[in-house]
C-alpha positions in Angstrom: 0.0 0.0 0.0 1.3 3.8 -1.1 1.8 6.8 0.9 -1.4 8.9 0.9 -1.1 11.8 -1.1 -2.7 14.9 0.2 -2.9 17.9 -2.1 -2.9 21.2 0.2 -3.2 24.7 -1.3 -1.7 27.9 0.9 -2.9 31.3 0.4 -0.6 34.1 1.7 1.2 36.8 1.0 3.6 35.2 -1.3 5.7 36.0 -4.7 6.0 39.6 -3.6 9.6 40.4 -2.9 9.0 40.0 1.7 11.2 38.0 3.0 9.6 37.7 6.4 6.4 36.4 4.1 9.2 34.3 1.6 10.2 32.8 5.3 7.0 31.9 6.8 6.3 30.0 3.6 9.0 28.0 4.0 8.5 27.6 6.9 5.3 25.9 6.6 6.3 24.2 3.6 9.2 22.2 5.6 6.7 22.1 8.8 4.4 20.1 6.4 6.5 18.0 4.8 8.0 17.2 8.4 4.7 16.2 10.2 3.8 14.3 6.7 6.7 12.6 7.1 5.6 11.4 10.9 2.3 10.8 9.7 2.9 8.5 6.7 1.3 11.5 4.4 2.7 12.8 1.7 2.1 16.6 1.3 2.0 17.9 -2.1 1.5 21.7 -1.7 0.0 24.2 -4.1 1.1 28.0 -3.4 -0.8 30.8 -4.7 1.6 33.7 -5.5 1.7 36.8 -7.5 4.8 35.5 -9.1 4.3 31.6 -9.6 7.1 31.0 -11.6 9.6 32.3 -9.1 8.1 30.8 -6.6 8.0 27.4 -8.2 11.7 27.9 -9.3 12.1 29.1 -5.1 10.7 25.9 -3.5 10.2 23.2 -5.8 6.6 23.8 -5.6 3.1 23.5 -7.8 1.8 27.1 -7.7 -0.8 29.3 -9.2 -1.2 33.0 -10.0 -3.1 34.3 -7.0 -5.1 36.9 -9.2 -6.4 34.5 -11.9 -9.5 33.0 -11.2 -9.5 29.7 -12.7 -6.0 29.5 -11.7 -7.2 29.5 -8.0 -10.6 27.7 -8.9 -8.9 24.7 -10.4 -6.2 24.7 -7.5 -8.8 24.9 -4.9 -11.4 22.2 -6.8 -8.4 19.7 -7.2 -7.0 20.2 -3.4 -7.9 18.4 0.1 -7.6 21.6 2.0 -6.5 25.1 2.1 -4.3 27.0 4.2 -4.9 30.2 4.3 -1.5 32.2 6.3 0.5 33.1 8.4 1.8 36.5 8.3 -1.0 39.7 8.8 -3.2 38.9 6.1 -6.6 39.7 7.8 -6.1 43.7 8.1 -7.5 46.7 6.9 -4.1 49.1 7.9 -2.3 48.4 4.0 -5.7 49.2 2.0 -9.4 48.1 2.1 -9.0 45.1 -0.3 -6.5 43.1 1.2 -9.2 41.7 3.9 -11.9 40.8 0.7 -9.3 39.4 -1.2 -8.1 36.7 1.5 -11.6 35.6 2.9 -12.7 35.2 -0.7 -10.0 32.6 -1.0 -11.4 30.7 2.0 -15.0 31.1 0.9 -14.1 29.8 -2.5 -12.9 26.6 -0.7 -15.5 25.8 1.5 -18.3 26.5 -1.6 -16.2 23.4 -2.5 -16.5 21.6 0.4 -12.8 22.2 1.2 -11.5 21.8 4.7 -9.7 25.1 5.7 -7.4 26.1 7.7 -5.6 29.4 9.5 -2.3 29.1 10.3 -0.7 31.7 13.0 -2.4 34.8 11.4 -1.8 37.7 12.9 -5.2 39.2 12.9 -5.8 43.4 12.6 -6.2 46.4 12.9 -9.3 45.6 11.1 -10.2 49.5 11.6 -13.7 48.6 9.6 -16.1 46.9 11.4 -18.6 45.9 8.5 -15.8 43.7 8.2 -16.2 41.4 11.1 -20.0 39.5 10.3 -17.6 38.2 7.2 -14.7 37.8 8.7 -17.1 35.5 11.8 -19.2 33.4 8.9 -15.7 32.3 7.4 -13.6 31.6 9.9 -16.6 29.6 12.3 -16.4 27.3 8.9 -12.6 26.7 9.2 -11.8 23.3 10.4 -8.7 24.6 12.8 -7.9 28.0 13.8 -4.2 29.5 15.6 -3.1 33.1 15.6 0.2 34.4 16.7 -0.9 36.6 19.5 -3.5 36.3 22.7 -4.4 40.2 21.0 -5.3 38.2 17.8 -7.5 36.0 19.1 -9.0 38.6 21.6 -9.9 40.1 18.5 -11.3 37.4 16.6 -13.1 36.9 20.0 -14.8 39.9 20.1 -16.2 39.9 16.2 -17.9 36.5 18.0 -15.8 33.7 17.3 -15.9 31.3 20.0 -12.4 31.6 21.9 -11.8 27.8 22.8 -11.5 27.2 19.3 -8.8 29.5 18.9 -5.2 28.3 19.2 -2.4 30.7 20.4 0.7 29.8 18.6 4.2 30.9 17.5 4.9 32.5 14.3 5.9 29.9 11.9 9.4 31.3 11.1 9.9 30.6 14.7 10.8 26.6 13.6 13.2 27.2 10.7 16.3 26.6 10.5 19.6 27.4 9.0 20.4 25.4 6.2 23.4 22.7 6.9 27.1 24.0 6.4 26.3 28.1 7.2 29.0 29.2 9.3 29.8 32.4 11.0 32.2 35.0 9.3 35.3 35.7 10.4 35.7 39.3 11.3 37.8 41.4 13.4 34.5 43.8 14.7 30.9 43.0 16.3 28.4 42.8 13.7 25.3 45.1 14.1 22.4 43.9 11.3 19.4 46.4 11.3 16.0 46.0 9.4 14.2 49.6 8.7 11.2 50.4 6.1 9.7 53.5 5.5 6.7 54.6 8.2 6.5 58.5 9.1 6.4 60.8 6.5 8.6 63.4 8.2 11.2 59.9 8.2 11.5 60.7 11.9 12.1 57.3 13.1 14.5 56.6 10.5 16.9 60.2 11.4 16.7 57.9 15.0 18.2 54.7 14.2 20.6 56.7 11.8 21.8 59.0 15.1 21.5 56.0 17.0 23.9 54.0 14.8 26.2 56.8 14.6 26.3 57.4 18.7 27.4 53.2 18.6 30.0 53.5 16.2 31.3 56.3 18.5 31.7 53.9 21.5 33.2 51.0 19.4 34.3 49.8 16.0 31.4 48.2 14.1 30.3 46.9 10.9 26.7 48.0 10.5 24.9 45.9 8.0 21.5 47.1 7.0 19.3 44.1 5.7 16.3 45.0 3.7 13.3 42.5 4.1 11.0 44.1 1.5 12.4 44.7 -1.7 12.9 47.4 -3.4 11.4 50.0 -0.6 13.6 48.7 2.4 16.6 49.0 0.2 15.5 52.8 -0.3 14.7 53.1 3.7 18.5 51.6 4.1 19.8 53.7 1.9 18.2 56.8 3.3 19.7 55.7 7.0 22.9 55.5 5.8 22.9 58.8 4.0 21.9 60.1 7.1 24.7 58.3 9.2 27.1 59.9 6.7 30.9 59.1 7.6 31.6 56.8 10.5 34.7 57.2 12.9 38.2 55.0 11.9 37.7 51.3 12.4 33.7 51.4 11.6 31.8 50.6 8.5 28.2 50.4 6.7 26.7 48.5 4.1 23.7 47.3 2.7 22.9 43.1 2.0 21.0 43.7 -1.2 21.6 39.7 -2.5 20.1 38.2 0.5 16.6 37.4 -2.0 16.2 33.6 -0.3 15.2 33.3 3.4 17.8 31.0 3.6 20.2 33.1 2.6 18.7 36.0 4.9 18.8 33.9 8.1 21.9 33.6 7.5 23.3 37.1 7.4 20.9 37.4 10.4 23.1 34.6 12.0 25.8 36.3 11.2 25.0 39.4 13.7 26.3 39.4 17.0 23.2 42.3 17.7 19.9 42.8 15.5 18.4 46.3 15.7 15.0 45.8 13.8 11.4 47.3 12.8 10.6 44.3 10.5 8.6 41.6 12.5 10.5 39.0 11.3 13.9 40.2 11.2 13.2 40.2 15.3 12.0 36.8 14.4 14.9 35.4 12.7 17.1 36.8 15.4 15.4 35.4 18.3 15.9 32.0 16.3 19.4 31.9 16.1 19.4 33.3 19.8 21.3 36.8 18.1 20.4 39.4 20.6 17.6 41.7 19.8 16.2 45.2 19.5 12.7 45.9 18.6 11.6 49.3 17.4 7.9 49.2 16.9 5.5 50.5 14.2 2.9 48.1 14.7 1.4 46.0 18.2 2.7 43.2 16.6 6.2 44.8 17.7 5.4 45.2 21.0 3.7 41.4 21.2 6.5 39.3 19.8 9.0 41.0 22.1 6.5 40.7 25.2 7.0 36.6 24.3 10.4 37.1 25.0 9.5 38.8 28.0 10.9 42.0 26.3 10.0 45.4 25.9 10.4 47.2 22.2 13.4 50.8 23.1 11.6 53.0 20.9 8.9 53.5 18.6 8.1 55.4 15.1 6.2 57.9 17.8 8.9 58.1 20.8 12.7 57.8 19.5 15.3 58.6 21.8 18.6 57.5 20.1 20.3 57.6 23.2 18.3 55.4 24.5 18.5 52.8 21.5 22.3 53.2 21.5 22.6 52.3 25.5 20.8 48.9 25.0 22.7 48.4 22.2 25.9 48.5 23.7 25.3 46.7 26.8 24.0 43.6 24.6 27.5 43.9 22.5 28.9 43.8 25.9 27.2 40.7 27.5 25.5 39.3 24.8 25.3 35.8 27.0 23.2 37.4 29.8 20.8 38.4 26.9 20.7 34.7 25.9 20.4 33.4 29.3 17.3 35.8 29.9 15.4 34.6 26.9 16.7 31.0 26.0 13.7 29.3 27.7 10.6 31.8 26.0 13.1 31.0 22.3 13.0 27.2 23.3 9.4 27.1 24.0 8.6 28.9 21.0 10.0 26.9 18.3 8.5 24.0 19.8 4.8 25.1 19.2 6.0 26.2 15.8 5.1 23.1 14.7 1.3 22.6 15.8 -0.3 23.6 13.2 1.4 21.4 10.6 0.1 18.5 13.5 -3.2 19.5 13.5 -3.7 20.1 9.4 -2.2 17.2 8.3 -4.0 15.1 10.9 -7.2 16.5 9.7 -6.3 15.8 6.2 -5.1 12.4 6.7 -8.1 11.5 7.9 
């Protein structure tokens, strides 16, 4: 007798140049194929994304083109389930469509009788609320339901979704892992990695990672790598910090990572840091896995709420930016970067574990 072959569709924010969305594919992809694996299922997945032939050429995947139709139709008819996640997906803050778009997906697969699924969304700002009677009919039809964050599923709570069938669970990037044979650089400096995008329109926040850099590279000789995650505007937001750093006393330097396009390949540089100064969720994220300490500077709750599972605080936000402040912590994590590790090793630990739960759940459902 063969191994059962389970068709799943996922439904994200994929093909669009994120690599903290690139990385929680993957990360569900190798979650999948892992829990298959222990479950005598084979998965064969079916990713929706703006570019599918990228994609495909990315993971070694079946895909479709998220915007056509029948594309999706046919994916969806031929499928045993749909994922629909992780990342925000289910929020009204980036434009009014982005909400329609992703519930349509899962009301396309239950019209055909599809078990669904959402995997570690974080859920909101949903600022609308004629959103939430749609957002409650669709969801009380999915089979499983986790978020990322007790605020997520307060939220889902509240637009009348019954709370014991919400699971609280990690992001999924929280379970990947380096590829084998990635090895830390060589180098005669601490490595400072920092994640910016663009937020206020005055750039406020980023003239206070740029003075904060600056008051660092003051106290010690650094090499400040700036890492965008969203190509091409966080290599413009990078670009505009270190035009605003301008020249760096003797023994320091700055750069940009432009070629890191794979998560792979950006975990690594991230592994390479010996201190992560970020605004990007999952540049915090793919610190905290490779136990590189961290410094959040929030734009969004979902800032503040990773770093609270860590039992961290965020040292400045897009509205309060004391450099000084920012350049402190900084230091004193360059300085005893093991009592940082020590503090958070256990929340890190606990984390990854859950990772995996959803891929436990969906493919037990699937398989049976």
């Amino acid at each position: 007798m063969g191994t059962e072959v389970k068709r799943i569709v996922l439904s994200g924010y994929y093909g669009f140049g994120n690599s903290g969305d690139e990385a929680v594919l993957q990360s569900i992809l190798i979650a999948l194929r892992e829990e298959g694996e222990r479950q005598g299922v084979k998965v064969e997945p079916v990713v929706l994304s703006i570019r599918p032939e990228q994609t495909a050429a990315m993971y070694g995947v079946e895909t479709a083109h998220r915007m056509r139709f029948a594309e999706v139709s046919r994916a969806l008819r031929e499928c045993d389930g749909l994922i629909s996640g992780g990342g925000s997906l289910l929020q009204d803050a980036t434009g009014i469509k982005t909400i329609p778009y992703y519930l349509a997906v899962l009301a396309m697969a239950q019209f055909y009788r599809k078990p669904t699924f959402i995997y570690a969304q974080g859920i909101g700002p949903v600022r609308r609320p004629l959103f939430y009677p749609f957002i409650r009919t669709i969801f009380n039809k999915c089979r499983y339901i986790s978020v990322r964050d007790d605020e997520s599923a307060a939220l889902l709570s509240r637009m009348g979704i019954d709370r014991s069938r919400i699971e609280v669970v990690p992001d999924p990037v929280m379970g990947l892992d380096l590829k084998e044979g990635t090895f830390r650089s060589n180098r005669s400096r601490p490595v400072v990695g920092v994640s910016v995008r663009f937020w206020n329109k005055d750039r406020s926040e980023l003239d206070g990672i740029a003075a904060s850099l600056r008051l660092i590279a003051e106290q010690r000789p650094v090499s400040i790598r700036l890492l965008p995650f969203h190509l091409p505007d966080d290599t413009d937001a990078s670009r505009y910090v270190i035009d605003r750093v301008g020249s760096l006393p003797g023994g320091s330097d700055i750069g940009i990572k432009e070629e890191a396009v794979h998560p792979q390949q950006m975990l690594a540089e991230v592994n390479d840091c010996d201190l992560l100064i970020g605004m990007r969720l999952h540049s915090l994220i793919y610190a905290a896995t490779r136990h590189v300490p961290l410094i959040g500077i929030s734009y969004d709750p979902k800032i503040d709420q990773f770093l609270h599972r860590l039992g961290l605080t965020v040292a400045a936000s897009t509205e309060r930016f004391d450099p000084d402040v920012v350049a402190r912590e900084a230091l004193h994590y360059l300085d005893d970067p093991e009592g940082w590790r020590q503090e958070t090793n256990n929340a890190i630990g606990r984390l990854q574990k859950q990772a995996r739960q959803p891929a436990q759940q969906i493919v037990s459902t699937c398989a049976y």
